[in-house]
C-alpha positions in Angstrom: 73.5 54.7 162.4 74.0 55.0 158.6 77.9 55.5 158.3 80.7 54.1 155.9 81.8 50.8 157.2 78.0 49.7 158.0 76.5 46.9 156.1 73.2 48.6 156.6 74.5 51.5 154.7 75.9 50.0 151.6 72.5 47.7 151.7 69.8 50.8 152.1 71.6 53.2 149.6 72.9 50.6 147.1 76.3 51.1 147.1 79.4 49.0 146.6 79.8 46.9 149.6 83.7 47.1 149.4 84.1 50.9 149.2 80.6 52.3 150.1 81.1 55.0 147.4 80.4 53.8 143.9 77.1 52.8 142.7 75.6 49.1 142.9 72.8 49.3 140.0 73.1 50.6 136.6 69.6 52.1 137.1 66.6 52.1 139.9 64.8 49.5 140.4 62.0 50.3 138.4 63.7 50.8 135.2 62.0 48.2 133.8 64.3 47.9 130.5 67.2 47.6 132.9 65.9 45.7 136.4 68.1 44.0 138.6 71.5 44.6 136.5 74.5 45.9 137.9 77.7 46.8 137.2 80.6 43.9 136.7 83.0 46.2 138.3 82.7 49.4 141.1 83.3 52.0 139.1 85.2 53.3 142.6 87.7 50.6 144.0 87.4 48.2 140.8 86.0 45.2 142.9 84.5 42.8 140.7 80.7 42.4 142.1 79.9 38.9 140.4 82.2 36.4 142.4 81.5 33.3 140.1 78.7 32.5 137.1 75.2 32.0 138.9 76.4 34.2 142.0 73.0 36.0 142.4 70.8 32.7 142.5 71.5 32.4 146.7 69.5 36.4 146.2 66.7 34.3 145.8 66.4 33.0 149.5 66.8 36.5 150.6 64.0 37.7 148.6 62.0 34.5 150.0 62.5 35.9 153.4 61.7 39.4 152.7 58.1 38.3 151.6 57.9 36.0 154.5 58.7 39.0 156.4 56.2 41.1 155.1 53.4 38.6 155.4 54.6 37.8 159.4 54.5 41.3 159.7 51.1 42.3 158.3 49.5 39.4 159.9 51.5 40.4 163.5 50.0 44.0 162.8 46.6 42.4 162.0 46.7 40.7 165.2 48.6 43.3 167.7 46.4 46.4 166.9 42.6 44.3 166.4 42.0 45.3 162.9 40.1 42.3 162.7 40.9 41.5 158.9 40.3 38.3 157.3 43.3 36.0 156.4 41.6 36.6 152.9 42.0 40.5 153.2 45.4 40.1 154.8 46.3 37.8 151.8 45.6 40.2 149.1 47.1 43.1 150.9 50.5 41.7 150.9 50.3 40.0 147.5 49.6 44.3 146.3 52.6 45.1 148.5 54.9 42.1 147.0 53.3 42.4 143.7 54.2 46.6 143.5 57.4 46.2 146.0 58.7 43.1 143.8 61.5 45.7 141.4 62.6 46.8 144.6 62.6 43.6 146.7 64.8 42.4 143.9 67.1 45.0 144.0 67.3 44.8 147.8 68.1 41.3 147.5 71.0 41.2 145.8 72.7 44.2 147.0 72.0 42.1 150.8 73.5 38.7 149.2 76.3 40.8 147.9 77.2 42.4 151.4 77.3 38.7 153.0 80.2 37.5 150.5 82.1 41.1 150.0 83.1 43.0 153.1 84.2 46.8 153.4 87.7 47.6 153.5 88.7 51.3 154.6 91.8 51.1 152.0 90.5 48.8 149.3 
């Protein structure tokens, strides 16, 4: 499931979507000094990550749709398994998860914007 050449593998372990080898981020996601910055090139196949100024901005509907995911989830859960929590209750838990998940939300973002604009080649 999680080979070279996947999308889903350069997304989950943050890694050049060209080449799949070198790394994404300059740090984790909750470096807080260095959150959300990456590396101009891939220290690997030399790709350049950023493809114009403002590039990242579209990560920003992605990261929209994660939390809308998250809330559609909980509430699906919420409704599938009869916990019989409150929209009030269900509201706070997923403004904890988004609030402590944001760093790596973010993170996830981009690299997923990233992997719809740069494709992998097997000989970069």
């Amino acid at each position: 499931m999680l080979k070279k050449g996947a999308k889903l593998y350069s997304i989950l372990k943050f890694k050049c979507p060209q080449c799949h080898e070198g790394e994404f981020f300059t740090s984790s996601a909750y470096n807080f000094k260095k959150i959300g910055e990456l590396y101009k090139h891939c220290l690997n196949c030399k790709i350049k990550f950023s493809k114009e100024p403002g590039f990242y901005f579209g990560a920003m509907y992605v990261s929209y749709a994660i939390g809308i995911a998250i809330f559609v989830a909980t509430y699906l859960s919420n409704w599938i398994l009869d916990l019989q929590a409150s929209m009030l209750q269900i509201l706070i838990f997923v403004g904890v998860i988004l609030t402590v998940g944001t760093p790596y939300i973010f993170h996830l973002s981009k690299i997923i914007w990233a992997n719809l604009f740069i494709h992998y080649k097997v000989n970069y």
